[in-house]
C-alpha positions in Angstrom: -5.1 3.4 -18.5 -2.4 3.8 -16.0 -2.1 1.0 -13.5 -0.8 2.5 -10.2 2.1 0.4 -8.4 -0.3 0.6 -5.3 -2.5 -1.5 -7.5 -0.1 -4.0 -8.8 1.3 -4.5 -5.6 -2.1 -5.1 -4.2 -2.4 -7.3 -6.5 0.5 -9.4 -6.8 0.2 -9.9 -2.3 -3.4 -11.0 -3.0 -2.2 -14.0 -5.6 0.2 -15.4 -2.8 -2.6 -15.1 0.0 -5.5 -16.3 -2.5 -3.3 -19.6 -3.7 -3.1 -20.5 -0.1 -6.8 -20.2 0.0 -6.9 -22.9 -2.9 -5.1 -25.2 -1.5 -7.0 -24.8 1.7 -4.0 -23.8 3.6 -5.4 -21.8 6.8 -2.3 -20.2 7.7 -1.8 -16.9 7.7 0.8 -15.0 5.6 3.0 -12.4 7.2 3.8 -9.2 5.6 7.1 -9.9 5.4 7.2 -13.3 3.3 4.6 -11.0 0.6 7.5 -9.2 0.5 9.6 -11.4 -0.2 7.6 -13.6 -2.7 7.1 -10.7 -4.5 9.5 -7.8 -4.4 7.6 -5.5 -3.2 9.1 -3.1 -1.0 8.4 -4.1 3.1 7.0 -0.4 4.0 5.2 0.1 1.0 3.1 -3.2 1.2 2.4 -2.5 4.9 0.0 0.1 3.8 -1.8 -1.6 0.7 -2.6 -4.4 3.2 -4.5 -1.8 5.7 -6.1 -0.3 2.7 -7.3 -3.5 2.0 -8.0 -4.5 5.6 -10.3 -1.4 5.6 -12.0 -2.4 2.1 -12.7 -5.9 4.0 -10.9 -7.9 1.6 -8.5 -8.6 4.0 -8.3 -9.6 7.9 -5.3 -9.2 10.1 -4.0 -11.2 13.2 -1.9 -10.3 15.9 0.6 -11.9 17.9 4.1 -14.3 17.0 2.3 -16.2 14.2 -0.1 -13.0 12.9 -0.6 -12.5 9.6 -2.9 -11.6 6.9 -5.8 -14.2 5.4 -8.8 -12.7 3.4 -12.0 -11.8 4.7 -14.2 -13.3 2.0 -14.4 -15.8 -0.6 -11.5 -14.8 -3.1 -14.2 -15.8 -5.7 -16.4 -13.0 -5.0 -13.0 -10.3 -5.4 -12.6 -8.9 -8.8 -9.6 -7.0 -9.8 -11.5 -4.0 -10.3 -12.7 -4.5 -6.2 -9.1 -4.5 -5.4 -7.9 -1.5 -7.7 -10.9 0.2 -6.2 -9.5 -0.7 -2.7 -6.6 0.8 -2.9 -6.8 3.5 -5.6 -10.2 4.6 -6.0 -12.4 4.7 -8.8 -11.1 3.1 -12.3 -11.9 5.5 -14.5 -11.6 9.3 -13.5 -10.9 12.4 -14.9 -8.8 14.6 -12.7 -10.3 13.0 -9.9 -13.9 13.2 -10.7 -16.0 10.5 -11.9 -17.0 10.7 -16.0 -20.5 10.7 -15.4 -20.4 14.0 -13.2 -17.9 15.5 -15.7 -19.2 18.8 -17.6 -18.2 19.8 -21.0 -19.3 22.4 -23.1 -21.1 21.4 -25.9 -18.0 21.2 -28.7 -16.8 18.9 -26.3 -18.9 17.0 -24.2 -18.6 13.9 -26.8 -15.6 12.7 -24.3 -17.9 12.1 -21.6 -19.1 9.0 -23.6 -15.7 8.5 -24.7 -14.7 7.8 -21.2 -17.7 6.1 -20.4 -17.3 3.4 -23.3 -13.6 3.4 -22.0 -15.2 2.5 -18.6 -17.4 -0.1 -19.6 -14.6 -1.9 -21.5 -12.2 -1.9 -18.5 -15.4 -2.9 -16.1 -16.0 -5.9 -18.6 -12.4 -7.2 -17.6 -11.8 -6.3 -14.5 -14.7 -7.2 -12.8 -15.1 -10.6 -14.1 -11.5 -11.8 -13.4 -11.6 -12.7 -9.7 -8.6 -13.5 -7.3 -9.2 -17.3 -7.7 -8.6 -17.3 -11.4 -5.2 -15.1 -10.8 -4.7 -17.6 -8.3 -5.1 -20.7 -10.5 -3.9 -18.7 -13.8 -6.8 -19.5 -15.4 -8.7 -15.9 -17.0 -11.9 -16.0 -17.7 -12.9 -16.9 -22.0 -13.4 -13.8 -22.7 -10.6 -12.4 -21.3 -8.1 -14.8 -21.9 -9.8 -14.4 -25.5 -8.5 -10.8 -25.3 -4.9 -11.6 -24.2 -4.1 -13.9 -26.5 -5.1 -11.1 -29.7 -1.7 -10.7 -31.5 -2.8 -6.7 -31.8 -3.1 -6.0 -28.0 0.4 -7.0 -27.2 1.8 -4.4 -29.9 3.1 -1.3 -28.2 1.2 2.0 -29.7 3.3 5.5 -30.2 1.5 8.9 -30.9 0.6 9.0 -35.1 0.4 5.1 -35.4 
């Protein structure tokens, strides 16, 4: 799985807005102080944040003190709502969906190959919301995950 910068990005702007949330901080956030927060280039961030504005995670206001707040509860936004947002589907195969792929039948064994590698991805990334990036708390079973030894070792091709 590649992780687009689009979707880190997205990502990383939501934590600063979603911590304000938790500590019931009403403002809004401007673009710019994302930006800043996180290093993540001005021009480039201005159009994550109206692809999330048109998901209706997000909510924009106008004027001297405008800004961006979210739209809904950060606790009902998974990771996997905000890649979605702004990239599309998780899991794809040159841009279609694995469940419409077709393969002949020497091949057609990947379909559930990508599928299984769906369902593993969905099982993290849509039950780690924007509150528990927020409060840097993962859910068990993920955190469970992240702290195996094996899934922080680097694989090359033949390992």
């Amino acid at each position: 799985m590649r992780v687009s910068a689009k979707s880190d990005y997205a990502l990383r702007a939501l934590i600063e807005i979603t911590q304000r949330w938790v500590a019931n901080d009403p403002s809004v956030v401007s673009a710019e102080e994302l930006s800043r927060a996180q290093g993540i280039p001005h021009g480039f961030l201005q159009g994550i944040l109206a692809d999330l504005r048109r998901s209706g995670v997000l909510v924009s206001q106008r004027g001297q003190s405008g800004g961006w707040r979210l739209a809904v509860d950060p606790n009902e936004i998974s990771v996997a709502d905000v890649m979605r947002a702004v990239d599309g589907p998780i899991v794809s195969i040159s841009g279609v969906r694995p469940e419409s792929v077709a393969y002949n039948e020497r091949a057609v064994v990947l379909q559930r190959v990508w599928i299984a590698a769906r369902a593993s991805l969905r099982d993290v990334l849509e039950h780690t919301t924007l509150v528990d990036l927020a409060k840097n708390k993962l859910p068990a079973g993920v955190e469970r995950r992240s702290r195996d030894e094996d899934a922080w070792q680097a694989r090359v091709p033949g390992s």
